[in-house]
C-alpha positions in Angstrom: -48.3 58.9 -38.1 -45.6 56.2 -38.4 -45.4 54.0 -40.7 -43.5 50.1 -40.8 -44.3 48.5 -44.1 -43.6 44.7 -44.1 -44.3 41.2 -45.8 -41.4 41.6 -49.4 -39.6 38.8 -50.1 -38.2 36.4 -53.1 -40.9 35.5 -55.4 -41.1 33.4 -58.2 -42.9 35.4 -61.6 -46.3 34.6 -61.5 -46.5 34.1 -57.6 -47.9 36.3 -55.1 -46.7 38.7 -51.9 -48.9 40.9 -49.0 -47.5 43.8 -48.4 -48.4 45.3 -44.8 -48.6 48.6 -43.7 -48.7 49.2 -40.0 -49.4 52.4 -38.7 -49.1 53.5 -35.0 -49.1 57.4 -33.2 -52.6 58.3 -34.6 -55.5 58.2 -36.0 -55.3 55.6 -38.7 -58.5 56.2 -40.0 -58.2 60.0 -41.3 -55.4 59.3 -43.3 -55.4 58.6 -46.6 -52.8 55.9 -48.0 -50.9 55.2 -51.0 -48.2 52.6 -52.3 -45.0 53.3 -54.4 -42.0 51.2 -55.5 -38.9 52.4 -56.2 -37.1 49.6 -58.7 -33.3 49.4 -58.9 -31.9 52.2 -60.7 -35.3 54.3 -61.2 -36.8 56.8 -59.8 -39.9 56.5 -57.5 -43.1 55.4 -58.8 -47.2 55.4 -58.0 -48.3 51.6 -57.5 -51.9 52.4 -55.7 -53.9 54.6 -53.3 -56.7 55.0 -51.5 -58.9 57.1 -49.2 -59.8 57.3 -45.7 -61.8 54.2 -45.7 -60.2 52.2 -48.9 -64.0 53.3 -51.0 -62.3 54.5 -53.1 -59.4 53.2 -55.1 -56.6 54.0 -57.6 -54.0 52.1 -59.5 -50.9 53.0 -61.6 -51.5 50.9 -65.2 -48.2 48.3 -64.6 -50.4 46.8 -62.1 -53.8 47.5 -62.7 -55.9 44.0 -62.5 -52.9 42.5 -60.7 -52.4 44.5 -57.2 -55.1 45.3 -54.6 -54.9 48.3 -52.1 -56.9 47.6 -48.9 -57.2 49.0 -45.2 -57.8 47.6 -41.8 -58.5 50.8 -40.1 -59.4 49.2 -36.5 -56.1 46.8 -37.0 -54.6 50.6 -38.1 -53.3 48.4 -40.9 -53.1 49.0 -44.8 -52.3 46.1 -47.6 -51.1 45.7 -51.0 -51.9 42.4 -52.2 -49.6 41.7 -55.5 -50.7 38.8 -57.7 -49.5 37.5 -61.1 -45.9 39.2 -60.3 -43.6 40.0 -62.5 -40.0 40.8 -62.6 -40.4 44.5 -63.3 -42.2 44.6 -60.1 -38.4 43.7 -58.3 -38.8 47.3 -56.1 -38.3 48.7 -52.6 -42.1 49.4 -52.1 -43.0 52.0 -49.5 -46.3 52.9 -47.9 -47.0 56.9 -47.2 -49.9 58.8 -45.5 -51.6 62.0 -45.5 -54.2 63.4 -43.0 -57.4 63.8 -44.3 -59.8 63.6 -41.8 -62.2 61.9 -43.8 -62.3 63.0 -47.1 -62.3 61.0 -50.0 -59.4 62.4 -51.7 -57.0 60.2 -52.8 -53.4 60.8 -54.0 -51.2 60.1 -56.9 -48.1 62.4 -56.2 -45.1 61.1 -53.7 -44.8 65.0 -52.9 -48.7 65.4 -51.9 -47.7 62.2 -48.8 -46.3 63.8 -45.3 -45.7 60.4 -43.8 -43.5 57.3 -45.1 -42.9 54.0 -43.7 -39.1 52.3 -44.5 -39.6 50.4 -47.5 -39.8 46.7 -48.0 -38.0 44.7 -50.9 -39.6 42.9 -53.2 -37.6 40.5 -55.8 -39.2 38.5 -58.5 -37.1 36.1 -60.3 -37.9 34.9 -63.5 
């Protein structure tokens, strides 16, 4: 599947972004999804997941209580909404996929995703 993540921007600290995730060249809904960032000058990190149908959720502790993963599956669609941000949130974040059919596996590990959308900036200014 491809991926085009969208929706980063400038943001004041304490604001809010949407992040977008649009997927296109299959099945949307067998695949599950997860978020990373990748902050200037670090390595790669988990921000959120979920499964086939978004039932079942996980969250890396930086933004646990502030971010929520979602999915659209008939707008083929997945979302990261980011409130309360901060400027240690300033990343390239980066949706990724993995077939699942419809399991409700979920996945923590860059390495365990097949499929990876561009990356979309996020800056938060303090």
């Amino acid at each position: 599947v491809q991926l085009q993540a969208s929706g980063g921007g400038l943001v004041q600290a304490g604001g809010s972004l949407r992040l977008s995730c649009q997927a296109s060249g299959g099945t949307f809904s067998t695949y599950a999804i997860g978020w990373f960032r990748r902050p200037p000058g670090k390595a790669r990190e988990f921000v959120a997941a979920m499964n086939w149908n978004g039932g079942t959720t996980y969250y890396g502790d930086s933004v646990k209580g502030r971010f929520t993963i979602s999915r659209d599956n008939p707008k083929n669609t997945a979302y990261l909404e980011m409130n309360t941000l901060r400027p240690e949130d300033t990343a390239v974040y980066y949706c990724a996929a993995r077939f699942v059919l419809h399991s409700d596996s979920y996945y923590r590990q860059d390495s365990d995703y097949d499929d990876w959308g561009q990356g979309t900036q996020v800056t938060v200014s303090s």
